[in-house]
C-alpha positions in Angstrom: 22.8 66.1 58.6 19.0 65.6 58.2 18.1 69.0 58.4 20.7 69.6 55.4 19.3 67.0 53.0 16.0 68.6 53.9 16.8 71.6 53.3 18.4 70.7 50.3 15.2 68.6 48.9 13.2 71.8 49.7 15.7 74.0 47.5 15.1 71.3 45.0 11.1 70.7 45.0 11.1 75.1 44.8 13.4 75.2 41.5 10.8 72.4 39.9 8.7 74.8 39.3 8.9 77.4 36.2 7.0 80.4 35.0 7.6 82.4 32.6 5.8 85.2 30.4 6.1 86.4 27.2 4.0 89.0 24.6 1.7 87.3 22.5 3.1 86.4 19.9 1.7 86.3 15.6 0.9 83.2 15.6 -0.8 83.2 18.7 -2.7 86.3 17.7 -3.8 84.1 14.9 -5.2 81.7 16.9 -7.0 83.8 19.3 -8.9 85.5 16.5 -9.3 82.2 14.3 -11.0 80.9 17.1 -13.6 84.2 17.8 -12.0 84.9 21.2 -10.2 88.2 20.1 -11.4 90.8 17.8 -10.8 94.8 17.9 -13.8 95.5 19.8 -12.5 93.7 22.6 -11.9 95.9 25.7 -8.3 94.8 26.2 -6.2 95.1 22.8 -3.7 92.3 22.2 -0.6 94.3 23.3 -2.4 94.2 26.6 -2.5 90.4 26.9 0.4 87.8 27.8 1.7 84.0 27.4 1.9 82.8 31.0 4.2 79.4 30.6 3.5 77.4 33.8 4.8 74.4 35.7 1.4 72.1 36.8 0.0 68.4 37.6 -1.8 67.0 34.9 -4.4 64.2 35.5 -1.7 61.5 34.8 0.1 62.4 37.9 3.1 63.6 36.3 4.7 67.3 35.6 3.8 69.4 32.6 3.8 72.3 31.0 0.8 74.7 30.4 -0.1 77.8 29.0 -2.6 80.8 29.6 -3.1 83.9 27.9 -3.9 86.4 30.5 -4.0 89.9 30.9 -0.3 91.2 31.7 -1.1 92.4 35.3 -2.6 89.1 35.7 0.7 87.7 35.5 2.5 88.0 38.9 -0.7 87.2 40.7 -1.5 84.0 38.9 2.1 83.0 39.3 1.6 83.0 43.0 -1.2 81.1 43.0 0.3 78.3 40.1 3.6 78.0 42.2 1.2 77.0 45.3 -0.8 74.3 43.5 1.8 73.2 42.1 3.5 72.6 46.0 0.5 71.2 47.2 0.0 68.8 44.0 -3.2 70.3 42.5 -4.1 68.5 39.5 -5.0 70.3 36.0 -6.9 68.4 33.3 -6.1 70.5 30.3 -4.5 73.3 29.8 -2.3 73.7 26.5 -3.2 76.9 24.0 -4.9 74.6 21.7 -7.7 73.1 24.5 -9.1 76.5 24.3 -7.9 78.4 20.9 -7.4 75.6 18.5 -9.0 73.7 16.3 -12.3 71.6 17.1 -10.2 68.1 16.5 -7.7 70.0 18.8 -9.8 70.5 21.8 -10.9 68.1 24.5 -13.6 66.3 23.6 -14.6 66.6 27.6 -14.4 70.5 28.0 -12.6 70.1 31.1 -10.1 73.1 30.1 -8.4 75.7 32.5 -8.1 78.8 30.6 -7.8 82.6 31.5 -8.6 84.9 28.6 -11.9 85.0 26.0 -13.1 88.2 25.3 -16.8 86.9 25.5 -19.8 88.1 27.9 -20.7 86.9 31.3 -22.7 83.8 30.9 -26.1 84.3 32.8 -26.6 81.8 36.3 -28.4 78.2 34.9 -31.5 79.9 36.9 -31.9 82.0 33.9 -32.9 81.4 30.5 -31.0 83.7 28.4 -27.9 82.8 26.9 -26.0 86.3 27.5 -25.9 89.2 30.5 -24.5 91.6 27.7 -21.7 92.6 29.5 -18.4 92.1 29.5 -16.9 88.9 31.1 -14.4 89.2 33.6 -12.0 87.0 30.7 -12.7 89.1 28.4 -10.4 91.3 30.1 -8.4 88.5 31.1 -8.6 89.3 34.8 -9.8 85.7 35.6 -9.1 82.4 35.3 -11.9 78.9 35.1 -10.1 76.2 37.2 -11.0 72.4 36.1 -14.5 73.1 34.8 -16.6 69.9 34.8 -15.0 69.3 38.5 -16.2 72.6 39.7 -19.4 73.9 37.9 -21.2 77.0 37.3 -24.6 76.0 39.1 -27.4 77.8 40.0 -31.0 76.6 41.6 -30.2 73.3 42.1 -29.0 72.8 38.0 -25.7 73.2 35.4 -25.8 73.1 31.7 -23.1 71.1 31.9 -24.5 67.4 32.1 -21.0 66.3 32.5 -20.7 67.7 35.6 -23.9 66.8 37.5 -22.2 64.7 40.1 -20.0 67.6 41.2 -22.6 69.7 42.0 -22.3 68.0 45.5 -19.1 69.6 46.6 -18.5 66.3 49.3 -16.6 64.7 49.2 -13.7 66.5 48.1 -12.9 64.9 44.3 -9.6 65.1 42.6 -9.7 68.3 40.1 -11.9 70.3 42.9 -11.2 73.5 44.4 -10.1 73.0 48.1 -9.2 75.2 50.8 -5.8 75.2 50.2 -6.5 76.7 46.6 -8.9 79.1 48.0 -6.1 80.5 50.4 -3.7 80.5 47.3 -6.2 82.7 45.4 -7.2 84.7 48.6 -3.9 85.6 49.3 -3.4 87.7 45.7 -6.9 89.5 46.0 -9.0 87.6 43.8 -12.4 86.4 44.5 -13.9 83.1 44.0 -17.5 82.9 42.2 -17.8 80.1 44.7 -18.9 82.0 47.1 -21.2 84.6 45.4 -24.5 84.9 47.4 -27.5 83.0 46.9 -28.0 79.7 45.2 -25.7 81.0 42.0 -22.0 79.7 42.3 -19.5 79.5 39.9 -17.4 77.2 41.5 -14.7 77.4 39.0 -14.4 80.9 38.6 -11.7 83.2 40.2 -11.2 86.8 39.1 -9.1 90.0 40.0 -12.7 91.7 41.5 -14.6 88.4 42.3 -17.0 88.9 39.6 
C-alpha cells in the first residue's frame, strides 16, 4: 500500500510540471523589436525563434509560470533541463516576457532576470575595458540561456560590473538562486556548456549555451 501512494504522489509531482512551445507570435515580435533585441540583421530570423512556456519556482516559494524566447532547437533541450529544476526545487527570480522585453517600468528594478534570447554581442570579461567583442553572442542566436544573474555573475580578475552581485562572487556557501551541481548535471546532460567553467580567472557563472561559449 505504501509503495502505491508513492508511486502515485510521483505520478502526481511529474504531471505538475508543464511546457509548452509556440511560434512567436505579432505581438511578441513587437516587443522584441520595441525593445532593440531583434532587428533583420540578426543572425537568426524571427521564424527561427520560439515561446517556451515553462513550469518553475519563483523566489516566493510557490509555482509559476515563465516564459523564454529561444531558438526552436533550443526547445527540447531546455525543457529537459526546466523539468529537472523544477524536481529538485530550483528557484527563479524573474522570468516573465516583460522582465527582459518590456517596458522600463516593466522590468525588474534588480536585473535579476533569466532570459534566453537577445540578439546582442558577447559582452567582453570585467578584465577588459571595452564594452563589446563584436561578435555575435551566443543569445543572439538564442542557443543559451543566463540563469539568476545577480546570484551567479559574470566575473573576471577578481571584479563584476554588477555591484549588486559582489557578494556572490564567493561561490561558498551555496546561496539560494545559485547554480549547483545538481543544475550543472541537468545542463550537462543535454550538451550544453557552462561559462562557469571557462578557463582562467573569466567565468560567467550564469551562462549556459548549446557550444559552451
Amino acid at each position: 500500500m505504501r509503495f502505491v501512494v508513492a508511486s502515485v504522489l510521483v505520478a502526481l509531482s511529474a504531471q505538475a510540471f508543464h511546457a509548452s512551445s509556440a511560434p512567436v507570435s505579432p505581438p511578441v515580435r513587437a516587443m522584441l523589436i520595441s525593445s532593440n533585441h531583434w532587428h533583420s540583421a540578426c543572425p537568426v530570423p524571427i521564424p527561427g525563434l520560439r515561446v517556451l512556456t515553462l513550469s518553475y519556482w519563483g523566489w516566493d516559494g510557490k509555482t509559476h509560470t515563465g516564459q523564454l524566447v529561444t531558438n526552436e532547437n533550443a526547445v527540447a533541450p531546455l525543457t529537459s533541463v526546466f523539468r529537472r529544476l523544477y524536481a529538485m526545487h530550483f528557484e527563479i527570480h524573474h522570468m516573465q516576457l516583460t522582465d527582459n522585453y518590456g517596458k522600463a517600468s516593466q522590468q525588474p528594478r534588480d536585473g535579476d532576470v533569466t532570459y534566453s534570447f537577445s540578439c546582442r554581442d558577447a559582452v567582453p570579461s570585467p578584465c577588459s575595458g571595452g564594452t563589446s567583442t563584436h561578435a555575435w553572442s551566443m543569445h543572439a542566436y538564442g542557443d543559451a540561456i543566463d540563469i539568476n544573474p545577480v546570484e551567479n555573475p559574470y566575473v573576471g580578475c577578481g571584479q563584476t560590473r554588477d555591484k549588486t552581485a559582489v557578494s556572490f562572487m564567493k561561490r561558498t556557501p551555496l546561496r539560494r538562486g545559485m547554480v549547483t551541481p545538481a543544475v550543472l548535471a541537468a545542463f550537462h546532460d543535454v550538451g550544453w556548456g557552462w561559462g562557469g567553467s571557462w578557463y582562467g580567472s573569466t567565468k560567467d557563472y550564469m551562462h549556459f549555451s548549446s557550444n559552451g561559449h
